[in-house]
C-alpha positions as CSV (number, residue, x, y, z in Angstrom):
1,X,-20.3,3.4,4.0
2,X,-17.3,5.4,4.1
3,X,-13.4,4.7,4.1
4,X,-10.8,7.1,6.1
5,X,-8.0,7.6,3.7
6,X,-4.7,9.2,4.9
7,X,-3.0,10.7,2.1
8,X,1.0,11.6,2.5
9,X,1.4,13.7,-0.5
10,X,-0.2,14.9,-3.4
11,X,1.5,12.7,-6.3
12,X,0.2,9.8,-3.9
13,X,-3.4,9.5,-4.1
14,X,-6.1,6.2,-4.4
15,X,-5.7,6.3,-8.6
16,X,-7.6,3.5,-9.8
17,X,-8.9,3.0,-6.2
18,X,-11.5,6.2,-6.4
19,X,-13.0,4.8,-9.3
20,X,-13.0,0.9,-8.2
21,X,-14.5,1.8,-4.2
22,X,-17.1,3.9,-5.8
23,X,-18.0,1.4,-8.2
24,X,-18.7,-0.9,-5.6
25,X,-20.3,1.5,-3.4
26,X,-18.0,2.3,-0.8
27,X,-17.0,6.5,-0.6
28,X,-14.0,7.9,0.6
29,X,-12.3,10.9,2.7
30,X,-9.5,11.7,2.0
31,X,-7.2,13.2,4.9
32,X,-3.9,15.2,3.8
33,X,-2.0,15.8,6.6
34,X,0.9,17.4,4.3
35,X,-1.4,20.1,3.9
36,X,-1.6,20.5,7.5
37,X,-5.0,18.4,8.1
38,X,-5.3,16.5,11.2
39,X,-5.1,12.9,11.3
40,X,-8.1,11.7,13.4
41,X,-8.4,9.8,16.1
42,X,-10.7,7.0,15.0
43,X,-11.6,6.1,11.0
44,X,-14.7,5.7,9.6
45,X,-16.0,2.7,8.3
46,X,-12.9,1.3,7.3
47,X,-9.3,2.6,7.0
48,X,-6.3,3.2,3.9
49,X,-3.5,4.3,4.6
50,X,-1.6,5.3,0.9
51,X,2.5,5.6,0.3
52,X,4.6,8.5,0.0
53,X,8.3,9.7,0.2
54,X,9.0,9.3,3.7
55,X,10.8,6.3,5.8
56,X,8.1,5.0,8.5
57,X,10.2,6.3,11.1
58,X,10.6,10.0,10.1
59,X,8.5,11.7,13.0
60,X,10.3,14.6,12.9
61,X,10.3,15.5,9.0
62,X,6.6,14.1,8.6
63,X,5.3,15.1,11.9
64,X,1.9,13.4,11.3
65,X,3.3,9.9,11.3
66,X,3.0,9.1,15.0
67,X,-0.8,9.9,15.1
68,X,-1.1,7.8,11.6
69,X,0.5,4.6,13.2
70,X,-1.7,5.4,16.5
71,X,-4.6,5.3,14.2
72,X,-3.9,2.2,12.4
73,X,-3.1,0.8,15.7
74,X,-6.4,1.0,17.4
75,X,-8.0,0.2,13.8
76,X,-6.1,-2.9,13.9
77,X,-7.3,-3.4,17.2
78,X,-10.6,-2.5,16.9
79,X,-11.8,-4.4,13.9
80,X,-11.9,-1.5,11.4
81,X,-11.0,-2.7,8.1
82,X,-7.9,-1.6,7.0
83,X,-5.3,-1.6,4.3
84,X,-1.8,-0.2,4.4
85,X,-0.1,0.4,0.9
86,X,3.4,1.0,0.5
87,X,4.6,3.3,3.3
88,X,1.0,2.6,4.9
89,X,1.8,-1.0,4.8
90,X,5.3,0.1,7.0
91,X,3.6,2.2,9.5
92,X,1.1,-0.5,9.6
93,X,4.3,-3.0,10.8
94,X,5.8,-0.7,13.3
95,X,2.4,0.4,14.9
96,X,2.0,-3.3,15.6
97,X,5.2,-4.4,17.0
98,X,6.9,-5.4,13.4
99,X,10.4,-4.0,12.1
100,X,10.5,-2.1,9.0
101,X,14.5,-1.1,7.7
102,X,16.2,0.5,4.6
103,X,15.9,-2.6,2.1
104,X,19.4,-4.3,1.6
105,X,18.6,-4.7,-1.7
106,X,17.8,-1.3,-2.7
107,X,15.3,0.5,-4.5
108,X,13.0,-2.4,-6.0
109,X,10.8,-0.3,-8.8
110,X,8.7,-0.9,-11.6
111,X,6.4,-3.7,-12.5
112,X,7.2,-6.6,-10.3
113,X,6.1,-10.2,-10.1
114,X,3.6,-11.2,-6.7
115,X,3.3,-14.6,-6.1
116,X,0.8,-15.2,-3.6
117,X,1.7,-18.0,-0.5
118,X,-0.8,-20.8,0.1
119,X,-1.8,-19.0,2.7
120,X,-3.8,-16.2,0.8
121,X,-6.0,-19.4,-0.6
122,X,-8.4,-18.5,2.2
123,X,-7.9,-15.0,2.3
124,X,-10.7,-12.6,1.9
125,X,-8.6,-10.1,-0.2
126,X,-5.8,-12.7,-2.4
127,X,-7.8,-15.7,-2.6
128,X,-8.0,-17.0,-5.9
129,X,-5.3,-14.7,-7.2
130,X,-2.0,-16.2,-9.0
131,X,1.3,-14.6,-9.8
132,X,0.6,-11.4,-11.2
133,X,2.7,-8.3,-12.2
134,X,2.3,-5.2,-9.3
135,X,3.5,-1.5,-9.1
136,X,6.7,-1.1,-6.8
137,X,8.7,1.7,-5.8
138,X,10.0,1.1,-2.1
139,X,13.8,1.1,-0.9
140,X,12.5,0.5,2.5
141,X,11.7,-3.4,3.4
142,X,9.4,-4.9,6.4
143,X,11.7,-7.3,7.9
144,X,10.2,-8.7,10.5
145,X,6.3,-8.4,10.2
146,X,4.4,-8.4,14.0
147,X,3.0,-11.5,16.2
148,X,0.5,-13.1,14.7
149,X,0.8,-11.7,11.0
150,X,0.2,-14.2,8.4
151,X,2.1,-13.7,5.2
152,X,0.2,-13.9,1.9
153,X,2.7,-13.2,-0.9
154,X,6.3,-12.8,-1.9
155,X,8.4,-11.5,-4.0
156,X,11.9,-11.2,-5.1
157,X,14.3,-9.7,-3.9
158,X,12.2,-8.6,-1.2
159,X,10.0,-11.7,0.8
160,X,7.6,-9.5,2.7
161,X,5.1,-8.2,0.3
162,X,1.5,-8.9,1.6
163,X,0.2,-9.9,5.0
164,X,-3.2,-9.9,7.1
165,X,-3.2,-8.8,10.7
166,X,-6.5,-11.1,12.4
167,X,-9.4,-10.8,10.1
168,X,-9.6,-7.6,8.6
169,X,-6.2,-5.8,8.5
170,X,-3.9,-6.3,5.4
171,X,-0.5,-4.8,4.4
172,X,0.8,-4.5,0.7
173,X,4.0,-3.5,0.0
174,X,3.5,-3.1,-3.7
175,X,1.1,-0.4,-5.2
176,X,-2.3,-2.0,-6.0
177,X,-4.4,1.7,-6.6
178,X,-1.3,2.7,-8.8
179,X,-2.0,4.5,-12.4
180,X,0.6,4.4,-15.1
181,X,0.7,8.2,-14.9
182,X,0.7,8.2,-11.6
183,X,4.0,5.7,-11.6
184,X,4.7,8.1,-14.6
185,X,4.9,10.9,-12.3
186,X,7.0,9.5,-9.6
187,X,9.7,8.4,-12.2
188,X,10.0,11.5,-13.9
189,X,10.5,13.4,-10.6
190,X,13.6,10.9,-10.0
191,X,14.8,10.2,-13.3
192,X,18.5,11.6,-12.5
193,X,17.9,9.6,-9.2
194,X,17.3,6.4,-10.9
195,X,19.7,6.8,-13.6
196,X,22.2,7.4,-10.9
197,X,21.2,3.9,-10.0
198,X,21.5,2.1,-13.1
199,X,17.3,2.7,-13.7
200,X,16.0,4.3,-17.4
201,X,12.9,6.4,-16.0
202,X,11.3,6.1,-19.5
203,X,11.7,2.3,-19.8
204,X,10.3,2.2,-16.1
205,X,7.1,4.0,-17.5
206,X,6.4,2.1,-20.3
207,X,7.0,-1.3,-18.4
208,X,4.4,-0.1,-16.1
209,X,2.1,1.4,-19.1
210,X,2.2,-2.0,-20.8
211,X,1.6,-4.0,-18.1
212,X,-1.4,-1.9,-16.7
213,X,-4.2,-3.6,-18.4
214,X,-3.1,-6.7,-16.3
215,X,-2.4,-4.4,-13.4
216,X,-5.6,-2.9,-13.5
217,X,-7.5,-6.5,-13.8
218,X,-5.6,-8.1,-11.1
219,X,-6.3,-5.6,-8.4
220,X,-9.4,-4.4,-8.9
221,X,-10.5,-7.6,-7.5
222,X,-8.7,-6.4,-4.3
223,X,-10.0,-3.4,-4.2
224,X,-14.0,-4.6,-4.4
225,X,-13.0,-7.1,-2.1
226,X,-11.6,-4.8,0.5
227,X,-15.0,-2.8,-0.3
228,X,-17.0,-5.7,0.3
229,X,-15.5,-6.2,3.5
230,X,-15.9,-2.4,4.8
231,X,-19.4,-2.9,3.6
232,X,-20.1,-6.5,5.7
233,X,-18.4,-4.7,8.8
């Protein structure tokens, strides 16, 4: 079995999601259309789409966005497992029908409380799963999620932070596959960005690296879960 992953840059990648989907016998390709790979027209076995920099709608900066959201569309449609993180979890919302805007709360970064909706009790991916702490770094916000979406877990300030499209399709708007060094990374690349906004890059990084034992033991779950489903497909 193997998972289509679309990739949107290189400080972006599955972190502890290699390790987890291998561990539970799933493989992976990895598609990086920043390097000027083409985004195909149909996934494998089962579908990731990772986060980046850019805003959903940035077609013409990120010119491999609209073929992304065509190919979660008809992955969506077609039954293909698939799991949108982040900025994979907004193109997920526009390709089917959703709105996603710049968050009028701003940047919501670090590690940030989930708390899962009775509605992920029967979920395949949350079931079971209580508040927990998750990796965010997103100024953008899903505001109105598409027909038929059920919502699986919110947060604050920012309600829309996990939902399932039909039986196989989920959206998380937090960062699950997320190292500490990878989180590590991204702070240290806008430390005078964060600052600007009243944010300590360091004290961002060592919230994150305390917490990732937690982090790590929470969604690994997900992850083997969203294996087992690509697997049962």
């Amino acid at each position: 079995m193997r998972i289509t992953v679309v990739e949107h840059g290189a400080d972006a990648g599955l972190g502890f999601f290699a390790g987890w989907l291998a561990g539970a016998g799933v493989g992976c390709e990895v598609v990086r259309p920043y390097l000027g790979e083409t985004v195909p027209e149909r996934a494998d076995d089962g579908l990731i789409v990772l986060g980046g920099e850019a805003a959903a709608w940035e077609d013409e900066r990120y010119p491999w966005l609209p073929a992304t959201r065509d190919l979660i569309r008809s992955s969506v449609e077609g039954g293909v497992p698939t799991l949108g993180i982040c900025l994979g979890a907004q193109l997920m919302t526009l390709a089917c029908g959703g709105s996603v805007e710049r968050g009028e709360h701003g940047l919501e970064v670090g590690a940030r409380e989930i708390v899962p909706l009775p509605e992920a009790g029967a979920d395949a991916l949350f079931a079971g799963l209580g508040p927990a702490p998750a990796v965010q770094y997103h100024g953008d916000a899903m505001t109105r999620l598409p027909e038929g979406a059920v919502r699986l877990a919110t947060g604050d300030p920012y309600p829309n932070q996990a939902y399932r499209l039909g039986e196989k399709a989920w959206a998380v708007q937090f960062h699950p596959e997320a190292t500490a060094e990878i989180f590590a990374g991204w702070t240290g690349d806008s430390a005078d960005h964060l600052t600007a906004l009243g944010h300590s890059a360091e004290e961002l990084a060592m919230q994150v690296k305390e917490a990732e034992a937690r982090l790590a033991g929470t969604w690994r779950l997900l992850a083997e879960r969203f294996a087992a489903v690509v697997r049962s497909a």
